[in-house]
Backbone as a printed PyTorch tensor [residue, N CA C, xyz], in Angstrom:
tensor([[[114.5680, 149.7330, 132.4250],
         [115.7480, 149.0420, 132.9080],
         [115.3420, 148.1090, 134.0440]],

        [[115.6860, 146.8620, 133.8070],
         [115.4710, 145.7840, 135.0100],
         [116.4880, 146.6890, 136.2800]],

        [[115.1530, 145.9730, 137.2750],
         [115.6530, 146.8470, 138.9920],
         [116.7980, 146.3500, 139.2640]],

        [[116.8750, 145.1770, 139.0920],
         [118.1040, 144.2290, 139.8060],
         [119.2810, 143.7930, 138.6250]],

        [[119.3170, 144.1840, 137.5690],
         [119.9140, 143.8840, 136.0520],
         [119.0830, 142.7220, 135.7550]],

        [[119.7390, 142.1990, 134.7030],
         [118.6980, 141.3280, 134.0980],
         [119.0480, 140.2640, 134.5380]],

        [[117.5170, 139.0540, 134.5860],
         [117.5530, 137.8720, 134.8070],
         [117.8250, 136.9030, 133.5520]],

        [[119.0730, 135.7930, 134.1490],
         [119.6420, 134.6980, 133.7910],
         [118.9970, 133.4130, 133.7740]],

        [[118.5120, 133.0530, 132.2870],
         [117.9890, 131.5050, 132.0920],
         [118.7590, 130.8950, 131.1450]],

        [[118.6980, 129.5360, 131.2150],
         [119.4450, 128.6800, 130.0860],
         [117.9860, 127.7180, 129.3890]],

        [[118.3290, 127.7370, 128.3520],
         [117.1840, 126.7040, 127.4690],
         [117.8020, 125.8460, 126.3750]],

        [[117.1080, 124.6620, 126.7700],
         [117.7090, 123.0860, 125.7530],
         [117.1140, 123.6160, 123.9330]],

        [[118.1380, 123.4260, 123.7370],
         [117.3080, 122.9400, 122.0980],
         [117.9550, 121.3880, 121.6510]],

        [[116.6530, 120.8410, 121.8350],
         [116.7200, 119.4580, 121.7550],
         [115.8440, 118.5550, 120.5600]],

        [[116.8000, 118.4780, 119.5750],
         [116.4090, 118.0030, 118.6470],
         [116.1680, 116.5810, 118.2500]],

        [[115.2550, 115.4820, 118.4010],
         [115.1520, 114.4610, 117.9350],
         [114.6120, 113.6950, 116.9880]],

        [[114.9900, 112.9340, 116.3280],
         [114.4130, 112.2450, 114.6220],
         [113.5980, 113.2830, 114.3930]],

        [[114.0250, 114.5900, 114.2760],
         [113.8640, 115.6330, 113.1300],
         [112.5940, 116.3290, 114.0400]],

        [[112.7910, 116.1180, 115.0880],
         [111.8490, 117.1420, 116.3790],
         [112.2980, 117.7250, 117.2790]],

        [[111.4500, 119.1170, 117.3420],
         [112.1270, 119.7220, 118.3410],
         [111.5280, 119.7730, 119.9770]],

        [[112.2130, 119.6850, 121.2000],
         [110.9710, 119.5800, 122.0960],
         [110.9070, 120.5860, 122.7870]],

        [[109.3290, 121.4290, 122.7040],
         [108.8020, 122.4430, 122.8810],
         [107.7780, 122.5500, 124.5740]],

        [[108.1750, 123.3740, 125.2670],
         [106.8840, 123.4660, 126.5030],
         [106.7000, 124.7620, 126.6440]],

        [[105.3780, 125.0200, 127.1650],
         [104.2860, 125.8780, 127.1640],
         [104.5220, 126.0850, 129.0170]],

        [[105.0760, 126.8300, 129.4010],
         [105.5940, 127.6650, 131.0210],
         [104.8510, 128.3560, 131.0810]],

        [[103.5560, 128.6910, 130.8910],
         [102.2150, 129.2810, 131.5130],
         [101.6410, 128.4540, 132.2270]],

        [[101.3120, 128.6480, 133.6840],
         [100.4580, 127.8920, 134.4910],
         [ 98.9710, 127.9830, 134.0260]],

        [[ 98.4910, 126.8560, 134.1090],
         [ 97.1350, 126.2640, 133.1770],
         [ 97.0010, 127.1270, 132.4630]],

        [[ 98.0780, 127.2600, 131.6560],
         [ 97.6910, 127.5150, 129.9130],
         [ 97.3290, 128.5130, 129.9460]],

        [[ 97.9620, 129.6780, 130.6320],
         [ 97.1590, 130.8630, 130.1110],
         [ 97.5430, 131.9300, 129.0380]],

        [[ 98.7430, 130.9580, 128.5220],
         [ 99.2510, 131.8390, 127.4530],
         [ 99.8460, 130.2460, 126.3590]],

        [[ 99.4130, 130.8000, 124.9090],
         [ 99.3340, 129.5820, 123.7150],
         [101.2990, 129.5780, 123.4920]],

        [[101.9450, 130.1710, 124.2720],
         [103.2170, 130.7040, 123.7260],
         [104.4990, 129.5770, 124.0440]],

        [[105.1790, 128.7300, 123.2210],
         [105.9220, 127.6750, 122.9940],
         [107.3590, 127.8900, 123.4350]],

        [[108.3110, 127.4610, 124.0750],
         [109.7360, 128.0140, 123.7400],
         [110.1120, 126.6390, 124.4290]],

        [[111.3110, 126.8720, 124.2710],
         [112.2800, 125.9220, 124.6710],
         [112.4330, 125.4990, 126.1030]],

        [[112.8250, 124.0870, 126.4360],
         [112.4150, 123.7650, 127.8400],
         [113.6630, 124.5560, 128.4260]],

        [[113.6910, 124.9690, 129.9920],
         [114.9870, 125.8500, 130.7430],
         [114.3410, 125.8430, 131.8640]],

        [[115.4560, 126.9810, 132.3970],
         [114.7710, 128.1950, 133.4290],
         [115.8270, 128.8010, 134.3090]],

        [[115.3420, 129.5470, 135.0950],
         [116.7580, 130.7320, 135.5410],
         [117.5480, 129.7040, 136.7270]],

        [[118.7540, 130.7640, 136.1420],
         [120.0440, 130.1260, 136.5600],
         [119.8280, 130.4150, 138.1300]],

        [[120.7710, 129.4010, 138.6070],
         [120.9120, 129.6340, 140.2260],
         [122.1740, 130.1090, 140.6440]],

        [[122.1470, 130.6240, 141.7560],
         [123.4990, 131.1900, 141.5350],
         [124.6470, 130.2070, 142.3150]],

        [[125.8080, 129.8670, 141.8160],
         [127.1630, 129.0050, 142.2720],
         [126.7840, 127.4280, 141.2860]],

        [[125.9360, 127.5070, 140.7460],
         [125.9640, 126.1620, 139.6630],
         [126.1310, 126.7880, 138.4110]],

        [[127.2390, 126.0140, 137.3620],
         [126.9590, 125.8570, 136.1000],
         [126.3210, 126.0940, 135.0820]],

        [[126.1320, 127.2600, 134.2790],
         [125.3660, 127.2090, 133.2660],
         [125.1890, 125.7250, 133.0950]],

        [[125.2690, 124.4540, 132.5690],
         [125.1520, 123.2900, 132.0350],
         [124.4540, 122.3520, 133.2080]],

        [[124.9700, 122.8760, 134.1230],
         [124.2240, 122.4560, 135.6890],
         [122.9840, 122.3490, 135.6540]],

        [[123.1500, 124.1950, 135.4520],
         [121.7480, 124.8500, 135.5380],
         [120.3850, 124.5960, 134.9090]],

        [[120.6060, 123.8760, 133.6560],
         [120.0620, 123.6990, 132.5050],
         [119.4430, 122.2210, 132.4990]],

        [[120.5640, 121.1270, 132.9540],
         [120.0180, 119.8150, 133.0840],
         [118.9870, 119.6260, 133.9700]],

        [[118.9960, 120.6040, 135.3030],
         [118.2850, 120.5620, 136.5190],
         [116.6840, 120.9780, 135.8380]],

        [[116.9030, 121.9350, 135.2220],
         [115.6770, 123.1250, 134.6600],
         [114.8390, 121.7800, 133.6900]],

        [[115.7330, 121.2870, 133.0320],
         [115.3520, 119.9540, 131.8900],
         [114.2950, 119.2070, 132.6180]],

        [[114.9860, 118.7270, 133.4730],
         [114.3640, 117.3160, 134.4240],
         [113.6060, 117.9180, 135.1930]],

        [[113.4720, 118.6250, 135.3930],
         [112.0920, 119.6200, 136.7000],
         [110.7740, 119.4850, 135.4770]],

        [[111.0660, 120.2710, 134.2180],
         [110.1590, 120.2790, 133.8440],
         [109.9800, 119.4600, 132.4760]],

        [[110.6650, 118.4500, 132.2320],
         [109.8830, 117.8050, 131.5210],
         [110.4340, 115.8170, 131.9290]],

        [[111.4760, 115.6810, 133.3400],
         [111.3350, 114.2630, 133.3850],
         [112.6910, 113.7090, 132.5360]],

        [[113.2120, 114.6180, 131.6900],
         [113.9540, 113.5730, 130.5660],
         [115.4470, 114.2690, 131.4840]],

        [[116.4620, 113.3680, 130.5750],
         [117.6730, 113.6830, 131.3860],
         [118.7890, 113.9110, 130.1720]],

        [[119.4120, 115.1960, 130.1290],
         [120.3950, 115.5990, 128.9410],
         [122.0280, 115.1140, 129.2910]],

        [[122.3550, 115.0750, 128.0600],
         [123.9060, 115.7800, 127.8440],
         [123.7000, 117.1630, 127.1920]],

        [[124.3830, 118.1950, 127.7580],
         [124.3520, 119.8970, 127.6120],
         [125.7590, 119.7180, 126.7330]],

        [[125.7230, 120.2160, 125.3950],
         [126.5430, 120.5160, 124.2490],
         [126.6330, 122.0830, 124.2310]],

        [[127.3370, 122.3650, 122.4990],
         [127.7360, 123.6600, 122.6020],
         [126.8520, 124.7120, 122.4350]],

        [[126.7330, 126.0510, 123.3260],
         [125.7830, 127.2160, 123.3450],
         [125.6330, 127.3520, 121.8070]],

        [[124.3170, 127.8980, 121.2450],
         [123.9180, 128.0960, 119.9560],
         [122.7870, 129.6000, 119.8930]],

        [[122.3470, 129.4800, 121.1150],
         [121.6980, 131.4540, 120.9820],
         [122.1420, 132.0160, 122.0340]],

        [[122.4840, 133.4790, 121.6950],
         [121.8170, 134.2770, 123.0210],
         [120.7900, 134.9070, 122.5600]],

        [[119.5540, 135.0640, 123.4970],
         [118.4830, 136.0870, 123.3510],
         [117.9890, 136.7230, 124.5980]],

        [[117.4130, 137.9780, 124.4850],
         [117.3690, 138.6720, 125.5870],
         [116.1630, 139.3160, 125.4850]],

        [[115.0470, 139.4110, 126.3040],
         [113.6850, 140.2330, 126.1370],
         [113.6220, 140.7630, 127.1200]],

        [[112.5270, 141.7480, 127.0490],
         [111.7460, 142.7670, 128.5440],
         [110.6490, 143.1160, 128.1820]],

        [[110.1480, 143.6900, 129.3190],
         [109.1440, 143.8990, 130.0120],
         [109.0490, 145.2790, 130.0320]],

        [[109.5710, 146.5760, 129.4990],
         [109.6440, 147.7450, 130.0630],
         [108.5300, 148.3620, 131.1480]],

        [[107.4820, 148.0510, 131.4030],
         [106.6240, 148.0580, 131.9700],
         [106.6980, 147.7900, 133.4440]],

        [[107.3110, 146.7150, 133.5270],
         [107.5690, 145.9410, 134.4330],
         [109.0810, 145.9530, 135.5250]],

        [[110.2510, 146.6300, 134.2820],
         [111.3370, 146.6090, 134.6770],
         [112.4720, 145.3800, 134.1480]],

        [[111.3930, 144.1560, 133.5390],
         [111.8460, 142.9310, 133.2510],
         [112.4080, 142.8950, 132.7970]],

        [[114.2110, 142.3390, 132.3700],
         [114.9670, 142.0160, 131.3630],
         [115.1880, 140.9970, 131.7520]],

        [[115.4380, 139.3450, 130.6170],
         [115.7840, 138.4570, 130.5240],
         [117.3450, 137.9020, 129.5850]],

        [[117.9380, 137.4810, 130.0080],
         [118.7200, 137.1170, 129.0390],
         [118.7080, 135.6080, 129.0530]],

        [[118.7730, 134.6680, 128.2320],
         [118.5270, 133.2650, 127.8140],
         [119.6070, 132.9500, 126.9980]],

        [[120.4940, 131.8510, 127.5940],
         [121.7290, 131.2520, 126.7090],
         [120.9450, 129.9280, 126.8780]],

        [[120.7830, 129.4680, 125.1460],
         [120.3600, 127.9700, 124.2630],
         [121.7340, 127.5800, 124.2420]],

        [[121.7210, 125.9510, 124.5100],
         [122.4710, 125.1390, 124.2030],
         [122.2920, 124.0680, 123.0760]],

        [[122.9680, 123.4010, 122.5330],
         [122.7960, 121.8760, 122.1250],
         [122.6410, 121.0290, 123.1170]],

        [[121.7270, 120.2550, 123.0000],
         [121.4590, 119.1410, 124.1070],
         [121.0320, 117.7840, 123.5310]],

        [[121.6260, 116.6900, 124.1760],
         [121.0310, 115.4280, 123.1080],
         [119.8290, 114.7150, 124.5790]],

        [[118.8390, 113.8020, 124.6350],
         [119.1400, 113.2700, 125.4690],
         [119.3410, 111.9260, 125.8650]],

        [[119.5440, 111.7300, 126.9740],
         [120.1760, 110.5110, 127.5240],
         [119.0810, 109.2630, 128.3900]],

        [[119.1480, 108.2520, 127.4560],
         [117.9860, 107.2830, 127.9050],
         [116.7310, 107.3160, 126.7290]],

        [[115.5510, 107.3180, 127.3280],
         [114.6380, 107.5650, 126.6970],
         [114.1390, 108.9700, 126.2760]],

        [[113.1200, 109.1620, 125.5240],
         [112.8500, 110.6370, 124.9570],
         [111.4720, 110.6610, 125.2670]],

        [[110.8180, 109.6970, 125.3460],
         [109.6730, 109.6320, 125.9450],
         [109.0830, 110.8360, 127.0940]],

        [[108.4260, 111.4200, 126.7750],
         [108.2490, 112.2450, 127.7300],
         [106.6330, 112.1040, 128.5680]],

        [[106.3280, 111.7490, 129.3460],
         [105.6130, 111.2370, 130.4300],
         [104.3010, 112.1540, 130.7680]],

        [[103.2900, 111.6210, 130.0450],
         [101.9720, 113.0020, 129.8420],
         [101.5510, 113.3990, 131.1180]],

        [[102.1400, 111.9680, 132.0380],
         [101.6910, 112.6250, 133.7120],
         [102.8470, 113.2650, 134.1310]],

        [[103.7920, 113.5090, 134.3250],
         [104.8250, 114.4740, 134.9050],
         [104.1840, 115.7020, 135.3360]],

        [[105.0820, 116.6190, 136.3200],
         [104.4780, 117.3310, 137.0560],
         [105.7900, 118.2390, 137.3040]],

        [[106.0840, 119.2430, 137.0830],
         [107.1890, 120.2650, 137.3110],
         [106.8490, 120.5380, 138.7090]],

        [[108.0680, 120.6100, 139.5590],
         [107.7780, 120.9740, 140.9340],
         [107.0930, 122.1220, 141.0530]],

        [[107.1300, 123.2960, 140.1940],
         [106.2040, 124.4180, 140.4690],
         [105.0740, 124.7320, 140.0110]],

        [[104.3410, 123.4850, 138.9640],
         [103.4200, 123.9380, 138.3640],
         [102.7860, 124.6900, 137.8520]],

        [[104.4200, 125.0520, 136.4730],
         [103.7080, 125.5170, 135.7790],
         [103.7060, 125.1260, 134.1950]],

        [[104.5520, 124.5370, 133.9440],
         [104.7690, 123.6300, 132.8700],
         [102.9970, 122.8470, 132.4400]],

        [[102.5960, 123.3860, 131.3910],
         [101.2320, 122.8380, 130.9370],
         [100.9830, 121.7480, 129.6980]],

        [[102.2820, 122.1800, 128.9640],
         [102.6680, 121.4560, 127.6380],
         [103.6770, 120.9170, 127.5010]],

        [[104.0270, 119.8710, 127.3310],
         [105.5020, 119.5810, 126.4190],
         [105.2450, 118.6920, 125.3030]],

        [[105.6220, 118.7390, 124.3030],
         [105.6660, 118.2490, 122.9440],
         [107.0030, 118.2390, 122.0820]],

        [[106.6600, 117.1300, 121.2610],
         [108.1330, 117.4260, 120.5130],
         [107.3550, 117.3090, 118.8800]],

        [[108.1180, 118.3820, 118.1990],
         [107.5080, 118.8690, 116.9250],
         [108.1600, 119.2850, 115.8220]],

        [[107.7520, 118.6640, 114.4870],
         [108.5760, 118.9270, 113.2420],
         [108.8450, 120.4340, 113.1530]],

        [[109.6990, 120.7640, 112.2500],
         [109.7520, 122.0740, 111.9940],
         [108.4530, 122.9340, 111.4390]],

        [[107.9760, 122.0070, 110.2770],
         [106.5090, 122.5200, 109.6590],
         [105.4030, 122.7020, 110.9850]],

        [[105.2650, 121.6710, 111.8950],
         [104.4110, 121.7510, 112.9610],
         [104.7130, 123.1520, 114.0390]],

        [[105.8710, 123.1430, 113.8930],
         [106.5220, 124.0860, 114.9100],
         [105.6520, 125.7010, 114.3430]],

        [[105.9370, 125.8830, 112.7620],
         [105.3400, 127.0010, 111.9780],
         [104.0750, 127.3110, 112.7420]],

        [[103.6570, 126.3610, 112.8120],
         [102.5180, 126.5740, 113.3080],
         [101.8800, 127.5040, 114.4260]],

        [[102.7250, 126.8080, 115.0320],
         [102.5640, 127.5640, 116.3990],
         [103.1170, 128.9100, 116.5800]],

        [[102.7880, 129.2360, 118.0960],
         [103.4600, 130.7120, 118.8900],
         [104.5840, 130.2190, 119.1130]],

        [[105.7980, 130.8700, 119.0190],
         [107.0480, 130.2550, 119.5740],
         [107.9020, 131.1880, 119.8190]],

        [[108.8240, 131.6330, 121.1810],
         [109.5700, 132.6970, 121.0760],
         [111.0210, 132.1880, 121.6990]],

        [[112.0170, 132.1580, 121.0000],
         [112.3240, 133.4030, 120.3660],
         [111.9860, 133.0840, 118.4150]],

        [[111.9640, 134.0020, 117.5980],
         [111.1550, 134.0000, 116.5650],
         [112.4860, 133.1470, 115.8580]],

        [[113.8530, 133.1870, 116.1470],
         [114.8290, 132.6440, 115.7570],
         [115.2090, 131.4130, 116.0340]],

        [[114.2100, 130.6650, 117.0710],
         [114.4330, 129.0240, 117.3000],
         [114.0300, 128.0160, 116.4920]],

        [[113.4420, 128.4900, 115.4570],
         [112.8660, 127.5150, 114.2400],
         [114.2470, 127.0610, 113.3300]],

        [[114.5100, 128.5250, 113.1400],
         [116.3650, 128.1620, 112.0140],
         [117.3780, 127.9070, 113.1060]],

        [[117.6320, 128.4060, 114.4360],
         [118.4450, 127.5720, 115.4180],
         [118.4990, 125.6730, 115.3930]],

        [[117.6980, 125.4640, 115.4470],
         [117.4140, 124.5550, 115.8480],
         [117.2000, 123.7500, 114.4370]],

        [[116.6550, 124.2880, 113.3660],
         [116.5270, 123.1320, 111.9120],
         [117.7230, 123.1950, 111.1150]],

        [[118.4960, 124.8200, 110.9220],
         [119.1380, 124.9710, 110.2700],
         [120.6470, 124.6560, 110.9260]],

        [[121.1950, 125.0440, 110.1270],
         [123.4750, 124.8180, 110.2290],
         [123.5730, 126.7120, 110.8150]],

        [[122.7650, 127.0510, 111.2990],
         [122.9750, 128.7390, 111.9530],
         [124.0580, 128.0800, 113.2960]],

        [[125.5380, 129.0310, 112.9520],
         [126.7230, 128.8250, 114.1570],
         [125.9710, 129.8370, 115.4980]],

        [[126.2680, 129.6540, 116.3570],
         [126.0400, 130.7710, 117.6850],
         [125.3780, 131.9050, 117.4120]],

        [[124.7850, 132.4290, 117.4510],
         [123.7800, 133.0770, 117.0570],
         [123.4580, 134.3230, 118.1660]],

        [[123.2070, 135.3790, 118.0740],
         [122.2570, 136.4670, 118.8780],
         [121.1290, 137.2230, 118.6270]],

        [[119.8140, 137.1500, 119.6600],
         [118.9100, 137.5140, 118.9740],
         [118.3570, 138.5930, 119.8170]],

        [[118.7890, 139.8340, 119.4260],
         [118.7470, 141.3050, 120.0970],
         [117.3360, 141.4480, 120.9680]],

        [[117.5900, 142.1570, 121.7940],
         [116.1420, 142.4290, 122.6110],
         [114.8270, 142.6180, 121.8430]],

        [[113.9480, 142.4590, 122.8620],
         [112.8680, 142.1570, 122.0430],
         [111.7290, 142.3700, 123.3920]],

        [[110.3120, 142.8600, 122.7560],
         [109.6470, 142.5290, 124.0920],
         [109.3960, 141.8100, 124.3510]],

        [[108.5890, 141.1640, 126.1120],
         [108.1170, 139.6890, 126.0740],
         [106.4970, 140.1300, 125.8530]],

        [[106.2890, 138.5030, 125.5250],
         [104.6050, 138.3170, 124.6720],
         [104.2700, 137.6590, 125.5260]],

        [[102.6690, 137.8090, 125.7770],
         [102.4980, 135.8170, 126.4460],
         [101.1320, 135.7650, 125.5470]]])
């Protein structure tokens, strides 16, 4: 059981000309593991707040936040860790270009890419349900606890 209950993140699923954009939140890469750009909520802002801020920290681009499409929740039992993660729809606004020099204020953002669904297969990606979130017509969705990987 998390010490403090579980921790609150929001993550974009941001789909463009048939890509999804994916970053790697291991500081220098120490884990191959893909998910959706986010990060934990703050407290007295907006889920949608929360999410645009998390966007632009770590990858530069700037959203419109649409309608929620997962919940997923992992831990750590080890650790105490529980996460819970509400995905949105997100389009974005301006360019999509994403800037190979950018720099997340905390450094740890190592990757960002944007990637077909087949490319996506490829990879590590969690949650195991963001491939059909995100390609398929799946309404709101929940994707039961799970442990975390790196």
């Amino acid at each position: 059981m998390a010490k403090n209950g579980p921790r609150l993140a929001v993550r974009a699923v941001i789909v463009h000309d048939h890509r999804l954009l994916l970053v790697n939140a291991y500081p220098r890469g120490t884990s191959d593991l893909m998910c959706a750009p986010g990060g934990g909520v703050e407290v007295g802002a907006s889920l949608p707040d929360n999410l645009t801020r998390e966007v632009f920290e770590e990858t530069g681009l700037r959203i419109a936040v649409g309608a929620p499409c997962l919940v997923n929740e992992f831990h750590d039992p080890t650790r105490g860790f529980h996460q819970v993660d509400f995905y949105f729809r997100c389009t974005v606004i301006g360019s999509t270009q994403v800037d190979p020099a950018w720099q997340d204020v905390e450094n740890i953002v190592s990757d960002r890419r944007w990637v077909t669904k087949s490319e996506m297969a490829q990879l590590r990606v969690k949650p195991d349900s963001l491939i059909d979130v995100a390609f398929g017509d799946t309404p709101i969705s929940y994707d039961p606890l799970e442990l975390i990987v790196r």
